[in-house]
N, CA, C, O and CB atoms as a CASP TS submission, in Angstrom:
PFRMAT TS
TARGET T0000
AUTHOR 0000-0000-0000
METHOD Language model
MODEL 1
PARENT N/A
ATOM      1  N   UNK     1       0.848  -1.181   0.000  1.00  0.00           N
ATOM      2  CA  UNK     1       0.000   0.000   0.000  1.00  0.00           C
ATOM      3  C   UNK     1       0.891   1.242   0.000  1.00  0.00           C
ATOM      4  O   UNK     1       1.777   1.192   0.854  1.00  0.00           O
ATOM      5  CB  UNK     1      -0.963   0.000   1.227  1.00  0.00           C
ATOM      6  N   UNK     2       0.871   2.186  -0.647  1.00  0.00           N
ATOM      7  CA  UNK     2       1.564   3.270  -0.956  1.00  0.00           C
ATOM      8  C   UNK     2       1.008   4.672  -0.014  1.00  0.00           C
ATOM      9  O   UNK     2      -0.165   5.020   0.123  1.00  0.00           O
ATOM     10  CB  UNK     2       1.410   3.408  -2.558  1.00  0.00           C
ATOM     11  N   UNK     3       1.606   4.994   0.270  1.00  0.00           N
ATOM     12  CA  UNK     3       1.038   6.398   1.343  1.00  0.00           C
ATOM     13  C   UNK     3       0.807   7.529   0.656  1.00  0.00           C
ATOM     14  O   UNK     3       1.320   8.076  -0.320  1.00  0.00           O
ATOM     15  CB  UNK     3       2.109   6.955   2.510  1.00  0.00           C
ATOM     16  N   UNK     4      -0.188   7.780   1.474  1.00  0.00           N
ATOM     17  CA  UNK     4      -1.214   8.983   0.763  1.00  0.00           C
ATOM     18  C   UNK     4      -0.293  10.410   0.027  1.00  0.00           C
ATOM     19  O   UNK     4      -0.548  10.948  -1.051  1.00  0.00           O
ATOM     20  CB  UNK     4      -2.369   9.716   2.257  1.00  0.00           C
ATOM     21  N   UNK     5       0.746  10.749   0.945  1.00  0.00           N
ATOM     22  CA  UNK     5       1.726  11.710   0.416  1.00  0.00           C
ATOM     23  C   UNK     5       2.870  11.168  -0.405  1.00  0.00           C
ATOM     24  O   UNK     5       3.755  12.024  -0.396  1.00  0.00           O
ATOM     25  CB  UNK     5       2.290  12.432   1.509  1.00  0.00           C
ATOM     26  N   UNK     6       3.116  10.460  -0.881  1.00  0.00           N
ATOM     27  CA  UNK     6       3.300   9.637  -1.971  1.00  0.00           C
ATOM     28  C   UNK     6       2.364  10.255  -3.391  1.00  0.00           C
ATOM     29  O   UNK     6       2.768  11.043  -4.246  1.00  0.00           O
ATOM     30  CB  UNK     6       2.838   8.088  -1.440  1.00  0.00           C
ATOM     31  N   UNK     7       1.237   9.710  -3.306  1.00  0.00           N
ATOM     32  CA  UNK     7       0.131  10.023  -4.112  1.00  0.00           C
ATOM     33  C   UNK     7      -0.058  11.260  -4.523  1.00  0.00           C
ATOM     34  O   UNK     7      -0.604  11.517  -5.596  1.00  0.00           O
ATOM     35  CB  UNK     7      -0.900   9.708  -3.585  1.00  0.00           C
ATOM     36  N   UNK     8       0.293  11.970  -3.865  1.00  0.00           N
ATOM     37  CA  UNK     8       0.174  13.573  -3.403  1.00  0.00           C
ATOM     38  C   UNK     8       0.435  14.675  -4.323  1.00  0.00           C
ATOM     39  O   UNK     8      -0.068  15.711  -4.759  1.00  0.00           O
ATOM     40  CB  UNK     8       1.120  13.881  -2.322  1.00  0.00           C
ATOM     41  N   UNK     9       1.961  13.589  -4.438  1.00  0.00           N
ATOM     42  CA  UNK     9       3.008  14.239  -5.229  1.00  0.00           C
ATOM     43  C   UNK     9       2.963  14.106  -6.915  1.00  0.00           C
ATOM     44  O   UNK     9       3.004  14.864  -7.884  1.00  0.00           O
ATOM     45  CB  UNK     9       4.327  13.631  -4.702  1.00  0.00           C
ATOM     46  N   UNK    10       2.826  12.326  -6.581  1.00  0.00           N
ATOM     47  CA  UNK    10       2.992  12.346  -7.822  1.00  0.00           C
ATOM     48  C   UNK    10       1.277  12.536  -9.277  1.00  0.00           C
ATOM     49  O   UNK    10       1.200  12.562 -10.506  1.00  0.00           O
ATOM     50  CB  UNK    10       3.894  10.874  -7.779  1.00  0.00           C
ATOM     51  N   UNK    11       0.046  12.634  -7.859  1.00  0.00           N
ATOM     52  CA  UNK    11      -0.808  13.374  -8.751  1.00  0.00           C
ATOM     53  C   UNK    11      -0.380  14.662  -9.261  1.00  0.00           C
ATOM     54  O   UNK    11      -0.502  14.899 -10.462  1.00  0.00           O
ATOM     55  CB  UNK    11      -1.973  13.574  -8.157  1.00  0.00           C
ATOM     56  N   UNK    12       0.168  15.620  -8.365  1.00  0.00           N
ATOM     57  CA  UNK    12       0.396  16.706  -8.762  1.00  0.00           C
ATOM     58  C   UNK    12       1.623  16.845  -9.907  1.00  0.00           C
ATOM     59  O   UNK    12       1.409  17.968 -10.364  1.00  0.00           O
ATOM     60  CB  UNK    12       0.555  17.380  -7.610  1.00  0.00           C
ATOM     61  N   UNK    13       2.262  16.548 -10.293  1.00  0.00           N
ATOM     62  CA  UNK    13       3.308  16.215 -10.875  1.00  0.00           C
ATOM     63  C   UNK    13       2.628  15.714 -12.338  1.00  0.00           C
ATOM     64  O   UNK    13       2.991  16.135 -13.437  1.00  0.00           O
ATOM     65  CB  UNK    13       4.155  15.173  -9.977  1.00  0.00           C
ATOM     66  N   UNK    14       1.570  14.728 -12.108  1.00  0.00           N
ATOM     67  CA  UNK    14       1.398  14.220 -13.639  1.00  0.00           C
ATOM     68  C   UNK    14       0.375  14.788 -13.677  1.00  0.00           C
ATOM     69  O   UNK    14      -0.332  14.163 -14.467  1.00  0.00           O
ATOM     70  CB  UNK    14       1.336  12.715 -14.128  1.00  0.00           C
ATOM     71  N   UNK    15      -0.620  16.364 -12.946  1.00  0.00           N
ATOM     72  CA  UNK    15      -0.981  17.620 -13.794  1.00  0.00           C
ATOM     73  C   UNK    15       0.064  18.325 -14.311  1.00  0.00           C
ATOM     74  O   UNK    15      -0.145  18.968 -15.340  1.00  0.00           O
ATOM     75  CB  UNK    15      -1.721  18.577 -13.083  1.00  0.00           C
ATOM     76  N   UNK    16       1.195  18.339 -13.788  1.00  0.00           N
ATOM     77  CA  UNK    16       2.088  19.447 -14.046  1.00  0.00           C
ATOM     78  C   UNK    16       1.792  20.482 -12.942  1.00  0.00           C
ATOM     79  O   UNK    16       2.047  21.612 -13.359  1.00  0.00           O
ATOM     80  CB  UNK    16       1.887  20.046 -15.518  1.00  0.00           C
ATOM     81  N   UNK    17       1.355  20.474 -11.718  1.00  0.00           N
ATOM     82  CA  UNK    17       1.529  21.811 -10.795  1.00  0.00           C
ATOM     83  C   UNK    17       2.524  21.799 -10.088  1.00  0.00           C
ATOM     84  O   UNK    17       3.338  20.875 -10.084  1.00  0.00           O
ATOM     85  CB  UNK    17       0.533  22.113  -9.877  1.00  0.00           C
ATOM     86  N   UNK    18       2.599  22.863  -9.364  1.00  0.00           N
ATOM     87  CA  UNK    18       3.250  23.250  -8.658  1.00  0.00           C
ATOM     88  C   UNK    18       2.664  23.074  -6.794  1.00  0.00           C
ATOM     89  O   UNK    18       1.468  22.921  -6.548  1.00  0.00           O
ATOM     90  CB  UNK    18       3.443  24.514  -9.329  1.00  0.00           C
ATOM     91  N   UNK    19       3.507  23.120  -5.906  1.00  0.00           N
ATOM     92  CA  UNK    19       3.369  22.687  -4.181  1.00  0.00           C
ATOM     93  C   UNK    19       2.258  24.357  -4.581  1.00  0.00           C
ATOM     94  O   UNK    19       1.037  24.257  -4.699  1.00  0.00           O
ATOM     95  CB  UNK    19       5.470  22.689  -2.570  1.00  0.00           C
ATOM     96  N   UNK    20       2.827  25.419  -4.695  1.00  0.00           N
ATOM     97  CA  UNK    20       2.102  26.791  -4.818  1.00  0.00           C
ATOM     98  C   UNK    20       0.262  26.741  -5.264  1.00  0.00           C
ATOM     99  O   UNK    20      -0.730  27.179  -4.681  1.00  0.00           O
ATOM    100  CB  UNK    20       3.045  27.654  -6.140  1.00  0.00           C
ATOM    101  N   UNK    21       0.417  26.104  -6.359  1.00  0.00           N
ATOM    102  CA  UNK    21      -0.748  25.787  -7.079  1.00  0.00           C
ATOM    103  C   UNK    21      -2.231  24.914  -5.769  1.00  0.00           C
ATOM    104  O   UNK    21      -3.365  25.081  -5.320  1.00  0.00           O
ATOM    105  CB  UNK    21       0.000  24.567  -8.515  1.00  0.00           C
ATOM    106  N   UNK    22      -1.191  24.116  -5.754  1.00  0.00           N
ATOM    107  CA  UNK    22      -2.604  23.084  -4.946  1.00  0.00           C
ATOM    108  C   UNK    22      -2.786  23.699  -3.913  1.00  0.00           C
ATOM    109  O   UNK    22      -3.909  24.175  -3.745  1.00  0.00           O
ATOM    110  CB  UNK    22      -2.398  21.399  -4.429  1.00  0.00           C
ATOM    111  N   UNK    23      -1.846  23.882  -2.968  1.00  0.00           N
ATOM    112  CA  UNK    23      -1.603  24.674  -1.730  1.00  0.00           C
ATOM    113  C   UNK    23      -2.745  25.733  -2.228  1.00  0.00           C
ATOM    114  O   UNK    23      -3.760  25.606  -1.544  1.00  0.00           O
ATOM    115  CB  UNK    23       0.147  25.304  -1.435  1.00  0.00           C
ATOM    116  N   UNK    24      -2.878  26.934  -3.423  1.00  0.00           N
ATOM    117  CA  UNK    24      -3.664  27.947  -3.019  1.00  0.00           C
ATOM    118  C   UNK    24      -4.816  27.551  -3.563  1.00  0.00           C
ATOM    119  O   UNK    24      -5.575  28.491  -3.800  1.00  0.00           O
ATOM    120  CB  UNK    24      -3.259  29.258  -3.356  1.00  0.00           C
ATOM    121  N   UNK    25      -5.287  26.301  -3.897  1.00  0.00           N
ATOM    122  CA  UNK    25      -6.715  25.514  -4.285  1.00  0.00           C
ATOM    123  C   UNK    25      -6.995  25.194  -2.513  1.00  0.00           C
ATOM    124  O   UNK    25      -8.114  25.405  -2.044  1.00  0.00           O
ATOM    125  CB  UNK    25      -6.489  23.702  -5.601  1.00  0.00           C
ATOM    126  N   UNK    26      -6.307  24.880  -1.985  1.00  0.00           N
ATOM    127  CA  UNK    26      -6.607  23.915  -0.556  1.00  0.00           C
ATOM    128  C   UNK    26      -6.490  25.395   0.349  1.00  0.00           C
ATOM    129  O   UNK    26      -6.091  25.228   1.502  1.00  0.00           O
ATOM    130  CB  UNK    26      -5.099  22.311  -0.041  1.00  0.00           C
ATOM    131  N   UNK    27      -6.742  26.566   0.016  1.00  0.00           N
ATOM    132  CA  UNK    27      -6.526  27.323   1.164  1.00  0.00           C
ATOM    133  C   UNK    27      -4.911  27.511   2.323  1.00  0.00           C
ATOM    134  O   UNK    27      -4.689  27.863   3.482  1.00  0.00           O
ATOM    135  CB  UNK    27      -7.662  26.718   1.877  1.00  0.00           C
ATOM    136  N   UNK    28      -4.414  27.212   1.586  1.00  0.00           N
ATOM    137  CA  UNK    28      -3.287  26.938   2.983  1.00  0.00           C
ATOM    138  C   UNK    28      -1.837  27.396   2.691  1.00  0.00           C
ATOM    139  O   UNK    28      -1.690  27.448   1.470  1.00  0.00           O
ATOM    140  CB  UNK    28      -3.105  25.161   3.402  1.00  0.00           C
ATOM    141  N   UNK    29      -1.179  27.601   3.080  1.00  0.00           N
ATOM    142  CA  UNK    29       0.071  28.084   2.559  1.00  0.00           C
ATOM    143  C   UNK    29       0.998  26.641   1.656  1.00  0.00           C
ATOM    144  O   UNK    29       0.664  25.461   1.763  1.00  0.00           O
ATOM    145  CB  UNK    29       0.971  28.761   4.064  1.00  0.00           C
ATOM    146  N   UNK    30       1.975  27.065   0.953  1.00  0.00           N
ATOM    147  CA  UNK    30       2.586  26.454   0.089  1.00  0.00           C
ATOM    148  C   UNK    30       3.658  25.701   1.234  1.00  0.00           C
ATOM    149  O   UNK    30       3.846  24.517   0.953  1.00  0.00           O
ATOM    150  CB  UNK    30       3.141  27.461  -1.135  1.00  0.00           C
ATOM    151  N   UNK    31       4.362  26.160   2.425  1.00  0.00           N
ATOM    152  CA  UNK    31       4.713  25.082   3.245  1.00  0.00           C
ATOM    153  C   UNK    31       4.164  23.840   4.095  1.00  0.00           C
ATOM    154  O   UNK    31       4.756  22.854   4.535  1.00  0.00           O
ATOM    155  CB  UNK    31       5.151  25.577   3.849  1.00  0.00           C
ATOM    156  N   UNK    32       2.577  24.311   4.185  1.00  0.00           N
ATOM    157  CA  UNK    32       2.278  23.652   4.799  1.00  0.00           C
ATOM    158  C   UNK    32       1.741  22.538   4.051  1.00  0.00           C
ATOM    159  O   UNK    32       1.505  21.472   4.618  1.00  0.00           O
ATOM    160  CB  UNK    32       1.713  24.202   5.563  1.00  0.00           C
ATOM    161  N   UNK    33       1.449  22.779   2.326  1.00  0.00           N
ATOM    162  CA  UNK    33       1.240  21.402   1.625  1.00  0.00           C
ATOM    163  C   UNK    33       2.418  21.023   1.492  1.00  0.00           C
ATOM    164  O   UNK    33       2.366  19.938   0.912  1.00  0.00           O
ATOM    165  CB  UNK    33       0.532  21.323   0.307  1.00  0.00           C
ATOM    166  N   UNK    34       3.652  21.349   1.737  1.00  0.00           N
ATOM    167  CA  UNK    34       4.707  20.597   1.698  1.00  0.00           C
ATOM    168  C   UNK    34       5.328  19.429   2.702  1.00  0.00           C
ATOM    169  O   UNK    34       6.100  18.501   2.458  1.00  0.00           O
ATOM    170  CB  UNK    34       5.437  21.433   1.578  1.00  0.00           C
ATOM    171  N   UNK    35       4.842  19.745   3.622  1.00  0.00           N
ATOM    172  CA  UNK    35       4.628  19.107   4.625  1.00  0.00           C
ATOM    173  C   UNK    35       4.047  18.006   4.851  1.00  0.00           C
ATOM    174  O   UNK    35       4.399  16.930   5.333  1.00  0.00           O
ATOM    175  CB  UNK    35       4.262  19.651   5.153  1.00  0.00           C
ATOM    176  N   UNK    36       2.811  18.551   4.307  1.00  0.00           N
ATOM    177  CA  UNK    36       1.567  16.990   4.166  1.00  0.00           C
ATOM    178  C   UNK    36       2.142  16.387   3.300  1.00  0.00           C
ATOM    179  O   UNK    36       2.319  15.193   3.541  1.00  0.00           O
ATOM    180  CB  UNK    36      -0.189  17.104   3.594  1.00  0.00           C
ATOM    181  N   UNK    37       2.657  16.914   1.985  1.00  0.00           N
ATOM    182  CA  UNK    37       3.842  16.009   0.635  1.00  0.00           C
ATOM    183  C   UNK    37       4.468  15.155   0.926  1.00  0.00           C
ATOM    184  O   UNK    37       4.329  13.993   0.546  1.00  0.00           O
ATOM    185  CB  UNK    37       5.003  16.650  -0.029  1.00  0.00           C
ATOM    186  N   UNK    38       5.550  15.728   1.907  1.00  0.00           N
ATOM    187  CA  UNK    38       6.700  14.980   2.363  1.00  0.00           C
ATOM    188  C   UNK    38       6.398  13.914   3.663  1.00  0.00           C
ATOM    189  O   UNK    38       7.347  13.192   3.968  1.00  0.00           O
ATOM    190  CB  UNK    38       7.801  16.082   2.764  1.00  0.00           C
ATOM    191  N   UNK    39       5.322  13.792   4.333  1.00  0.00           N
ATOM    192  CA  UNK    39       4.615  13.598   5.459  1.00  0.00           C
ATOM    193  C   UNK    39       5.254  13.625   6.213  1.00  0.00           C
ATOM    194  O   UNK    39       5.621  12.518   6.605  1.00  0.00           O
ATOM    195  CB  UNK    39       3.972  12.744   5.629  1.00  0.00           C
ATOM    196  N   UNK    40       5.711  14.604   6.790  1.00  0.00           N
ATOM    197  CA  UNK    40       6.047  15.390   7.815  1.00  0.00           C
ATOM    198  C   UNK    40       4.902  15.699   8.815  1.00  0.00           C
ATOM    199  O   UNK    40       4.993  15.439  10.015  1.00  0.00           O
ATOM    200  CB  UNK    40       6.584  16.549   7.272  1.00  0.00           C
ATOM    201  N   UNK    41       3.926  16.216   8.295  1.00  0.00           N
ATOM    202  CA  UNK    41       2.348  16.536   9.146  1.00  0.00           C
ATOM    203  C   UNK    41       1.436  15.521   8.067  1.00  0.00           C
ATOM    204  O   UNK    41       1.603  15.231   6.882  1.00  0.00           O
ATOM    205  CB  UNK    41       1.642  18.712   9.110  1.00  0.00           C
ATOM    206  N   UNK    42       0.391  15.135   9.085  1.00  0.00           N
ATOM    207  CA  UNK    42      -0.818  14.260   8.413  1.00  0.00           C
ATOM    208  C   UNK    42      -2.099  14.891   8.053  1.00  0.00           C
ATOM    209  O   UNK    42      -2.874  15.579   8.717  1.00  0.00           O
ATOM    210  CB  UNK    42      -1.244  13.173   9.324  1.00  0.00           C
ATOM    211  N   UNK    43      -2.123  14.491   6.862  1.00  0.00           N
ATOM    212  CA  UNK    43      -3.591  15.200   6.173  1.00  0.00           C
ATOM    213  C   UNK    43      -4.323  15.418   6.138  1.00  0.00           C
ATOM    214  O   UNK    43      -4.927  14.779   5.276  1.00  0.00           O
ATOM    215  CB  UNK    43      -4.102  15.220   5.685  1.00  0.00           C
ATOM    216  N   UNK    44      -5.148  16.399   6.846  1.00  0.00           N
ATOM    217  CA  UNK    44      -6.718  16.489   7.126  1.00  0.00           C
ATOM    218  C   UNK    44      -7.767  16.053   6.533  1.00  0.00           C
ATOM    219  O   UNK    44      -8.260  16.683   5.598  1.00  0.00           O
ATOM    220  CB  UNK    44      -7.083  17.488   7.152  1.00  0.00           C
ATOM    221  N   UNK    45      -8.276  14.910   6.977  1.00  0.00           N
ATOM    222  CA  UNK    45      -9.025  14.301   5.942  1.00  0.00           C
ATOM    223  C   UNK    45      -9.839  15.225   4.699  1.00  0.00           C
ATOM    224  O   UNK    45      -9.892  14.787   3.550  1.00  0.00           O
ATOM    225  CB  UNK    45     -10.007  13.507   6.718  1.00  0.00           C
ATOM    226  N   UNK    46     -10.403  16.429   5.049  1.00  0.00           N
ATOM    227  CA  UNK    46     -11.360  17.393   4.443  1.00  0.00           C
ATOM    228  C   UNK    46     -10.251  18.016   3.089  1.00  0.00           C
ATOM    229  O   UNK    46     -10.592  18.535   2.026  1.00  0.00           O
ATOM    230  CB  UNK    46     -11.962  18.749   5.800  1.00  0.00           C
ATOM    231  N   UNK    47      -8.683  17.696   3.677  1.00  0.00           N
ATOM    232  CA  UNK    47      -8.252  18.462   2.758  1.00  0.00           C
ATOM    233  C   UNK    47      -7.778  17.214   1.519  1.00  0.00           C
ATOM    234  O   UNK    47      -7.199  17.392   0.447  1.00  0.00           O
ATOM    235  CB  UNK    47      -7.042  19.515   3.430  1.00  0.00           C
ATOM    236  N   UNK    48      -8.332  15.786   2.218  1.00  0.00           N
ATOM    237  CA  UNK    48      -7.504  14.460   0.983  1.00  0.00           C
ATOM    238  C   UNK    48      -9.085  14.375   0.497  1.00  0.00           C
ATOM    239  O   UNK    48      -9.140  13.843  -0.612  1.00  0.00           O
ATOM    240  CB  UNK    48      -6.493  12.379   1.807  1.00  0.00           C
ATOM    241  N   UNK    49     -10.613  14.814   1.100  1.00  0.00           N
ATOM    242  CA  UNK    49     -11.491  14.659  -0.078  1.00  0.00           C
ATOM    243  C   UNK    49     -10.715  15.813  -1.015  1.00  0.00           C
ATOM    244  O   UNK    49      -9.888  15.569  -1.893  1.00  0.00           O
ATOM    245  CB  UNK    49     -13.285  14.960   0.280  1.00  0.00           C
ATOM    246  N   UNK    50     -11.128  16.942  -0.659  1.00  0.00           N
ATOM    247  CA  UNK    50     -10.754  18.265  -1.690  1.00  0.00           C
ATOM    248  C   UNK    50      -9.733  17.839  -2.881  1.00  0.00           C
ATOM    249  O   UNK    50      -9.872  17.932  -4.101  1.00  0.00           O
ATOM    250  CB  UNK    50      -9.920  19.600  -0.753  1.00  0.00           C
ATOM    251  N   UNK    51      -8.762  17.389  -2.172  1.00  0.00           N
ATOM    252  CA  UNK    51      -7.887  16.851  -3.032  1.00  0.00           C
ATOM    253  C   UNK    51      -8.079  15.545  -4.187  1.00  0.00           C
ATOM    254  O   UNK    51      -7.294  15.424  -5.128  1.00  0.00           O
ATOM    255  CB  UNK    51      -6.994  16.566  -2.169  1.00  0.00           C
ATOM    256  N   UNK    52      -9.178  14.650  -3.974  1.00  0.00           N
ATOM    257  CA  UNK    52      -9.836  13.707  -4.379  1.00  0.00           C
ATOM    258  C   UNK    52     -10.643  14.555  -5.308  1.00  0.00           C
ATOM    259  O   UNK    52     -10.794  13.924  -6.354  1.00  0.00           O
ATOM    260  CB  UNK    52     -10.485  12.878  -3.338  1.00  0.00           C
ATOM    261  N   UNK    53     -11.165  15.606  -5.355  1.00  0.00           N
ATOM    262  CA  UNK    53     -12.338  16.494  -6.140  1.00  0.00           C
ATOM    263  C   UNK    53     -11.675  16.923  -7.100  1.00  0.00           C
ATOM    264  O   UNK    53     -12.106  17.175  -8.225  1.00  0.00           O
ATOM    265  CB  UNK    53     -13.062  17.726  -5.430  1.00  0.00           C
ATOM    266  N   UNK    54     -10.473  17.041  -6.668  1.00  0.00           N
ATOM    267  CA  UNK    54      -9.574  18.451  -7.300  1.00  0.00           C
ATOM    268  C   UNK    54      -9.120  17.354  -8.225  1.00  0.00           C
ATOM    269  O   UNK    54      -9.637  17.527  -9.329  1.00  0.00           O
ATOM    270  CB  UNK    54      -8.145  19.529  -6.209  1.00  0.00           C
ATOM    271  N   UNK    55      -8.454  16.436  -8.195  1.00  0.00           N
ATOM    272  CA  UNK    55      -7.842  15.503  -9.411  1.00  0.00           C
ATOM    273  C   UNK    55      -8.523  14.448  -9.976  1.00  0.00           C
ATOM    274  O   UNK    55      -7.968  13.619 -10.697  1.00  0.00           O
ATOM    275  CB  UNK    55      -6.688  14.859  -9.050  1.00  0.00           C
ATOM    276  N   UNK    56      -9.902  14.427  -9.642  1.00  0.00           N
ATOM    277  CA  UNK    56     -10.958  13.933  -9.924  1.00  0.00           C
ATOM    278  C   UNK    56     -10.619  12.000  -9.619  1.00  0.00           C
ATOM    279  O   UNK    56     -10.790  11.300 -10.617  1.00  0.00           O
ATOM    280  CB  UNK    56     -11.336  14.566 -11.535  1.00  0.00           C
ATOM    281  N   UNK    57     -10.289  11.460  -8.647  1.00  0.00           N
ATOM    282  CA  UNK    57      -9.859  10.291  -8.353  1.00  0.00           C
ATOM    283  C   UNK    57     -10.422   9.695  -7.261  1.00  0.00           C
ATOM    284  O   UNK    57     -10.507  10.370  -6.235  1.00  0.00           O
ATOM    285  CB  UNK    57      -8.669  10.318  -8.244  1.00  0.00           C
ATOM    286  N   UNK    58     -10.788   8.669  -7.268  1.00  0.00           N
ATOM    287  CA  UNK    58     -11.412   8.203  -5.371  1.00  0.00           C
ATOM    288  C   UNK    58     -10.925   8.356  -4.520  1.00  0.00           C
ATOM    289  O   UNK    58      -9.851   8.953  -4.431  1.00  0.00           O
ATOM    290  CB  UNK    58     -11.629   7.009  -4.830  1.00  0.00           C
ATOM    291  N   UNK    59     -11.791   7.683  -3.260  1.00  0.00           N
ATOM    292  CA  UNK    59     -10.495   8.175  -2.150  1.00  0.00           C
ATOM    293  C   UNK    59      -9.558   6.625  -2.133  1.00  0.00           C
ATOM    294  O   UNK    59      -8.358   6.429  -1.944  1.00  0.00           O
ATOM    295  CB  UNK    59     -11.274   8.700  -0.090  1.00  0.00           C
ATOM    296  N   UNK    60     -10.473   5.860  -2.360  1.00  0.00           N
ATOM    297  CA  UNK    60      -9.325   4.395  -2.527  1.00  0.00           C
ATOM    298  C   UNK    60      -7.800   4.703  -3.121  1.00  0.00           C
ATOM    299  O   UNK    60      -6.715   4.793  -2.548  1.00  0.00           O
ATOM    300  CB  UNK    60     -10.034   3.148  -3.807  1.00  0.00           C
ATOM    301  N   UNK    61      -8.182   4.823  -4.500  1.00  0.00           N
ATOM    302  CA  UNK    61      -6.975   4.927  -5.319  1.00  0.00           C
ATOM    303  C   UNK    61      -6.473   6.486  -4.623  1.00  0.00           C
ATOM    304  O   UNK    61      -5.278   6.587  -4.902  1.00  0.00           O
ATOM    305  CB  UNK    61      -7.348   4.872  -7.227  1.00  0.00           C
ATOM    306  N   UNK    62      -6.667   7.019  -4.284  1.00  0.00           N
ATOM    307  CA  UNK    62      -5.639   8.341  -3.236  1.00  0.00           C
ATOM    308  C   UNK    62      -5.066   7.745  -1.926  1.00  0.00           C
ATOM    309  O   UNK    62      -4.007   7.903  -1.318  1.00  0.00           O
ATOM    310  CB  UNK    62      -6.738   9.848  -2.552  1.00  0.00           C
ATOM    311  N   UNK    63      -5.976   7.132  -1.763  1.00  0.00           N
ATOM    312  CA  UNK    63      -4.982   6.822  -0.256  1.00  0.00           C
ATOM    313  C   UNK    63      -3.995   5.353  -0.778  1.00  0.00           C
ATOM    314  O   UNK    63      -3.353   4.820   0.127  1.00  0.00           O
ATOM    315  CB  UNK    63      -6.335   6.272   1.556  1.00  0.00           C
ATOM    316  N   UNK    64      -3.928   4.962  -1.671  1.00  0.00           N
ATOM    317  CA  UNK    64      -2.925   3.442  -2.244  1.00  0.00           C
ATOM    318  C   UNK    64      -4.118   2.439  -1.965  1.00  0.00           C
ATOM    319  O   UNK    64      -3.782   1.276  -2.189  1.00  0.00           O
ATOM    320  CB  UNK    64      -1.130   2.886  -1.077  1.00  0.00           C
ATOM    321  N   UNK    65      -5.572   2.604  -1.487  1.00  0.00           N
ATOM    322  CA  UNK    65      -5.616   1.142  -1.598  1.00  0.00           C
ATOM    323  C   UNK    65      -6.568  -0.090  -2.725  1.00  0.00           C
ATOM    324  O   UNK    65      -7.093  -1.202  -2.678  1.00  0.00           O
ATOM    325  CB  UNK    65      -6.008   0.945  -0.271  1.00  0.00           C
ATOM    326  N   UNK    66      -6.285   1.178  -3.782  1.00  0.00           N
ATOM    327  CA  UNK    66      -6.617   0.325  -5.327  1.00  0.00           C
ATOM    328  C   UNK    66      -5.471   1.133  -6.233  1.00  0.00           C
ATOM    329  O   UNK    66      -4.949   2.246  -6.160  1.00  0.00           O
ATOM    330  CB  UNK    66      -8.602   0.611  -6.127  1.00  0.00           C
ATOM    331  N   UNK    67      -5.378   0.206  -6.956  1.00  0.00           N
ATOM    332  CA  UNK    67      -4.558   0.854  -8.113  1.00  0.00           C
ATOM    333  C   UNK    67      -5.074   1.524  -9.410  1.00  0.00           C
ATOM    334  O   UNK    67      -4.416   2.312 -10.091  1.00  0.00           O
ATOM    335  CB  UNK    67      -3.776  -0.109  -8.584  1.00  0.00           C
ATOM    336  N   UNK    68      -6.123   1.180  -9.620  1.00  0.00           N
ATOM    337  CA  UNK    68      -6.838   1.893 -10.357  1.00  0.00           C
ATOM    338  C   UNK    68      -7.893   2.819  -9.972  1.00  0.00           C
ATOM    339  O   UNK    68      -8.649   2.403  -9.094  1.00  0.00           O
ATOM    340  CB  UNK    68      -7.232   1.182 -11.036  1.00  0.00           C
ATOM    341  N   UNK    69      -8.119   4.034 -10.455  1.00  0.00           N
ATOM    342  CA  UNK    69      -8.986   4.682 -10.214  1.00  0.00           C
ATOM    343  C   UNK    69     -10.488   4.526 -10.689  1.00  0.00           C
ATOM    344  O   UNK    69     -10.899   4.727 -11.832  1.00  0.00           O
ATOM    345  CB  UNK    69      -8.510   5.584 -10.466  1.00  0.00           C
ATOM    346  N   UNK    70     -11.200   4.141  -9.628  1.00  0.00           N
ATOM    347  CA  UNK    70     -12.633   3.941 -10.292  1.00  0.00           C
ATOM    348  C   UNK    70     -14.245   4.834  -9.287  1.00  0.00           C
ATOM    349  O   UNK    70     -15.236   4.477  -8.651  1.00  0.00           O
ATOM    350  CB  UNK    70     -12.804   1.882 -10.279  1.00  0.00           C
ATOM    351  N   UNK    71     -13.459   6.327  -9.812  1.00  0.00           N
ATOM    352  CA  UNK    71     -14.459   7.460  -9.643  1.00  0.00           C
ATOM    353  C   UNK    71     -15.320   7.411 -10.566  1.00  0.00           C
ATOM    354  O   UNK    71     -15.254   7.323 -11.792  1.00  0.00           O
ATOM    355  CB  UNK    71     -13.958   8.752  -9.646  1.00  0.00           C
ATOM    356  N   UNK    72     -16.588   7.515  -9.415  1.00  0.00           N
ATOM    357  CA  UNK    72     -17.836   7.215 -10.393  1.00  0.00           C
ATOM    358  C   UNK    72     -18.264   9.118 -10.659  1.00  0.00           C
ATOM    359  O   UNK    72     -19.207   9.444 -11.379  1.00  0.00           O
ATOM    360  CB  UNK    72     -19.445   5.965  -9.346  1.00  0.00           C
TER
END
């Protein structure tokens, strides 16, 4: 199972954004999604739906525990 900040990254990465970008979608400063990135601090759940909305993916396949994404 792959960890959620794992996922994090490399969703953001295969949009092409930036830590800046999501960070000012999620309200929050650009260190502090770096943080949740690197998991350093743990993710507020409200902010891994948002984040689930935002890259349009389940929460299964976001948190590692499908490999495929199957958002209905």
């Amino acid at each position: 199972m792959r960890k959620n900040y794992v996922m994090m990254r490399e969703l953001r990465e295969d949009h092409d954004l930036r830590q800046k970008e999501v960070a000012a979608y999620l309200k929050i400063d650009q260190r502090v999604y770096s943080r949740y990135e690197t998991g350093r601090n743990v993710l507020p759940i409200e902010k891994a739906i948002s984040l689930c909305e935002f890259y349009h993916v389940s929460a299964d396949y976001f948190l590692g525990l499908d490999t495929v994404n199957r958002r209905r």
